[in-house]
N, C-alpha and C positions, 0 to 999 in steps of 0.2 A: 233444516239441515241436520245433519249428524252432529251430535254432541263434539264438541272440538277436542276433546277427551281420547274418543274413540275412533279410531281407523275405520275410515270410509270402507262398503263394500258396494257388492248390487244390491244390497237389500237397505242401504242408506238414504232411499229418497223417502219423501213423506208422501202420506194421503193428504196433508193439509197442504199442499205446493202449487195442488191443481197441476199437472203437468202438461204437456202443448199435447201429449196421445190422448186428452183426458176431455180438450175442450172442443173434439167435433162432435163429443156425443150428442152434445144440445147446442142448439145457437140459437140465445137469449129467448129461453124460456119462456109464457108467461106465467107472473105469481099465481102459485095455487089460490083457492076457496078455500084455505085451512076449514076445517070443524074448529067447533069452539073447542077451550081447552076445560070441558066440565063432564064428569065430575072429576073431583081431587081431592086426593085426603090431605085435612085439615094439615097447617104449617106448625101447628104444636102437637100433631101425630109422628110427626116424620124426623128422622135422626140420620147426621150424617156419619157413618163409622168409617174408617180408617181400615186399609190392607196391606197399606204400606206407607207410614210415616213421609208425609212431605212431596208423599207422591202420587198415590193410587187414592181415591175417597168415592164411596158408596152412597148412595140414598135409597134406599128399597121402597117400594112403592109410591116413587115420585109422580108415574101415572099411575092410576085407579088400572083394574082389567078389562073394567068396561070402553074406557079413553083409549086403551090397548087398541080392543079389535076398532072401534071406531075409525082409530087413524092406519091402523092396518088393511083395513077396506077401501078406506079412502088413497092413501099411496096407491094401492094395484090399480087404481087408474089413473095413475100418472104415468106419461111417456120414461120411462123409466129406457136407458141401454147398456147394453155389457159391452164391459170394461175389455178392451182390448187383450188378447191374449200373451200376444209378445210384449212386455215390455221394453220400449228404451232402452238404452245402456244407465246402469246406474239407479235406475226403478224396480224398486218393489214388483216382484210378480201378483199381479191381484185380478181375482176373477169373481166378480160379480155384477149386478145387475142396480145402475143409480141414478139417480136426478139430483140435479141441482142447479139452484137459483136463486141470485141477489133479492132477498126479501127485507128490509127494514123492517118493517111492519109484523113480520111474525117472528122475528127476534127477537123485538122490544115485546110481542105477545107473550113469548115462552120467559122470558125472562123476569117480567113485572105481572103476568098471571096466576102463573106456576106460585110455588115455594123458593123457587128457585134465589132469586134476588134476598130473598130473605136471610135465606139459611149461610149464604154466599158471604153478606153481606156482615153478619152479628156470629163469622166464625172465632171459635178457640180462638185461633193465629190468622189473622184476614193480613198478617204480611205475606203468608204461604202465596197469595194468589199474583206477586210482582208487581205490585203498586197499585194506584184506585181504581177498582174494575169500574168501566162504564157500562157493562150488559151483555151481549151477547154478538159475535160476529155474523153479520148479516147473509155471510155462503154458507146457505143452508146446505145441507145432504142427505138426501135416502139412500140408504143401501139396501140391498135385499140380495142375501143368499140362498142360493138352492142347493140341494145336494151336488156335492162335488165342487161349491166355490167356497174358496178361499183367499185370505188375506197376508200374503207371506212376511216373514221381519222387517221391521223399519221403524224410521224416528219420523215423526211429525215434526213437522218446522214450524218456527214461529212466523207470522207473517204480520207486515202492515201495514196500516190502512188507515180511512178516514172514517170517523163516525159521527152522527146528530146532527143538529143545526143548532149554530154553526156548526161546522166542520171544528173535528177534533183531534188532532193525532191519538193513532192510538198502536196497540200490537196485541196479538193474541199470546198466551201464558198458557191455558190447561186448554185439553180436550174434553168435549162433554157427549158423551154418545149415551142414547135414551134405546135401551134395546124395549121392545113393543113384541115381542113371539115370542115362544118357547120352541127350538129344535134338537136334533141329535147332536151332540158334536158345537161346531161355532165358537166355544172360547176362546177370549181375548187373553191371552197370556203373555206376561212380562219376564224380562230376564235380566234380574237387575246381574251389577255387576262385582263379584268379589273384591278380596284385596290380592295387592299384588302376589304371585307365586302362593297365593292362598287357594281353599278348595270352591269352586263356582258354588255359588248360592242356589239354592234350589227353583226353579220357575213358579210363577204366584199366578196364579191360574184364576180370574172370572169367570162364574158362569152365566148361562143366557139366562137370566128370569127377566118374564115379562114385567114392566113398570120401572126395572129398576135405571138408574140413572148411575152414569161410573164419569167421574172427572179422576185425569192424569195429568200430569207437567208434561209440557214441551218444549221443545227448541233445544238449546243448549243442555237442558238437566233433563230431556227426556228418555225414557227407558229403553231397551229395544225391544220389541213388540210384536203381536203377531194375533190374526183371526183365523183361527183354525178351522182346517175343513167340516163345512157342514155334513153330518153322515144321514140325515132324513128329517122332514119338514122343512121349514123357512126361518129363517134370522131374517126381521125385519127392524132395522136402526137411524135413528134420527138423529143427525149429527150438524153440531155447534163449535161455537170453542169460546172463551170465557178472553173479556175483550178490556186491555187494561190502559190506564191514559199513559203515554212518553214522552 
């Protein structure tokens, strides 16, 4: 949901909500044949930098270029469908083309494979992430934009769930989107927000590079947010969310 902060709009629903226009694209999927997750540069290669303090964090070359097109090949044959055009009352207008599907198994892949758990794990401020992250939330998502789709403003919600065995309460805290292309256009762009009767902040702008990995805060401290029209090629993103015990 929308930060409790900020005045609902249409552009207050989240991508993370799954919304009821969202779940006839697929009905219970089955788990892909991931590709392995190799190559990948070394976990003492890779640095997490900061775009925005306590909020935005980067990983650049969290996939290799190679793992890029690997899994870029591999998605276009998945049953992938586009996103309804009207949204709901209350939803984000979002136009692209997605799958997804409850995988345990390639979660716990990307999360204890990768760097990912590592880097996560032995941060600066491992408070930043909302309490003990347990790994990674299991509704997976591809997206893939074409020219002329886009992801208009909105907050990601947090959402919760059960994880492992046993079962574990848990709830997601950041987003983790793995963009895998290079295209025209497509930036993720945030808009944080000023002070009061102060002058708006300027928008902090992501761009598409292949491999890189971008985590953001959700739920109540999330930014508002947007994926900008692609103008030519393909935006192809693998989407997580970082999954913490409550």
């Amino acid at each position: 949901m929308a930060p409790r902060s900020k005045p609902k709009s249409k552009h207050s629903k989240s991508q993370s909500a799954d919304p009821s226009s969202l779940k006839t694209l697929a009905k219970t999927p089955q788990r892909p044949n991931w590709p392995t997750l190799t190559p990948l540069v070394p976990t003492l290669d890779l640095t997490v930098t900061t775009l925005l303090r306590n909020q935005i964090l980067l990983i650049p070359n969290f996939f290799t270029t190679t793992l890029c097109r690997t899994y870029t090949t591999f998605l276009s044959t998945l049953p992938l469908a586009t996103t309804p055009g009207k949204p709901k009352r209350g939803e984000a207008v979002r136009v692209n083309d997605r799958f997804q599907v409850h995988d345990p198994t390639f979660a716990q892949m990307l999360w204890t494979q990768t760097s990912l758990q590592e880097l996560v794990t032995h941060f600066e401020s491992p408070s930043i992430w909302g309490g003990e992250v347990l790994g990674l939330n299991p509704n997976i998502r591809v997206y893939r934009y074409r020219p002329g789709q886009f992801f208009d403003k909105h907050y990601d919600e947090s959402n919760q769930l059960n994880v492992g065995e046993p079962s574990i309460g848990a709830k997601t805290t950041w987003t983790l989107l793995i963009y895998l292309s290079r295209c025209e256009g497509g930036q993720t762009v945030f808009y944080p927000e000023g002070p009061k009767n102060g002058p708006i902040p300027e928008p902090i702008v992501a761009e598409v590079e292949p491999g890189l990995a971008l985590l953001h805060r959700h739920g109540d401290d999330c930014l508002l947010h947007e994926g900008r029209e692609v103008k030519g090629g393909e935006k192809w993103v693998l989407r997580s969310d970082l999954v913490v015990k409550r």
